[in-house]
Phi, psi and omega in degrees: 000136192259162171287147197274101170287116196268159182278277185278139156335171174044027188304178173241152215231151156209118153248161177238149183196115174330121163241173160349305177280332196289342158327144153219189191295349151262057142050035182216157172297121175331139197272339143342297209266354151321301195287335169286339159259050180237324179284345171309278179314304178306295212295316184314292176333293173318309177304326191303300165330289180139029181228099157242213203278334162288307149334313195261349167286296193298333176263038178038353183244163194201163164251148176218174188254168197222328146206138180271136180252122177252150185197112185248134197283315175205134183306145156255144189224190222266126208091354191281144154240154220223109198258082188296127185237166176217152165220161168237128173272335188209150197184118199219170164283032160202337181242128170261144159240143183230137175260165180200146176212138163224150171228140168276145163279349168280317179236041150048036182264149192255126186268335189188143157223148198218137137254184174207150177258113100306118168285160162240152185232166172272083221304291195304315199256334150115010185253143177308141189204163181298159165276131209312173153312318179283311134357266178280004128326297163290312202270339153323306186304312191294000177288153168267130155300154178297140177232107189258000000 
């Protein structure tokens, strides 16, 4: 396994390793199972953090995206294993931004980079609304400072 060079310090990690499903017909991983494993890695994060799902059910709010950026770099194919990284880059009282790399781990090649725009919303009326105290507590803390 080559070293992984991460874009920011600190990631937070999930691995992964390309299956069956994850194939389409050009024999590379689906541009589809990117986006489910971002929501993989962000909900990990959270959770790491104290905000799963139950969290955010008992404080009525939730984040949801409001936009994704994808760039997919180098095909993944069947078998690879993949080391999904995440960060929060930016936290305000209504908005989150999260960055992702994912790398294969047999030659430390960075495969996809992603951001996502979050909101926060009102789980019950479907609207943007500030985010509970515990929302933004954890996930401030949890910002990287900027390397610019």
């Amino acid at each position: 396994m080559t070293a992984i060079q991460w874009d920011h310090p600190h990631p937070h990690l999930l691995n992964v390793t390309v299956q069956d499903q994850h194939i389409d017909l050009m024999r590379h991983t689906n541009n589809v199972v990117y986006l489910q494993w971002l929501e993989d890695v962000a909900w990990a994060h959270s959770i790491a953090l104290g905000l799963g799902p139950a969290q955010y059910e008992a404080l009525g709010h939730g984040m949801v995206v409001r936009q994704h950026e994808l760039t997919y770099i180098q095909a993944t194919r069947l078998g690879d294993e993949l080391v999904l990284a995440t960060w929060l880059t930016h936290a305000d009282k209504l908005t989150l931004q999260r960055h992702y790399q994912f790398v294969r781990q047999a030659d430390g090649a960075t495969v996809f980079r992603g951001k996502t725009h979050f909101v926060c919303v009102d789980i019950a009326q479907g609207k943007v609304r500030r985010m509970p105290e515990a929302f933004f507590s954890a996930y401030s803390a949890a910002v990287i400072p900027q390397v610019s």
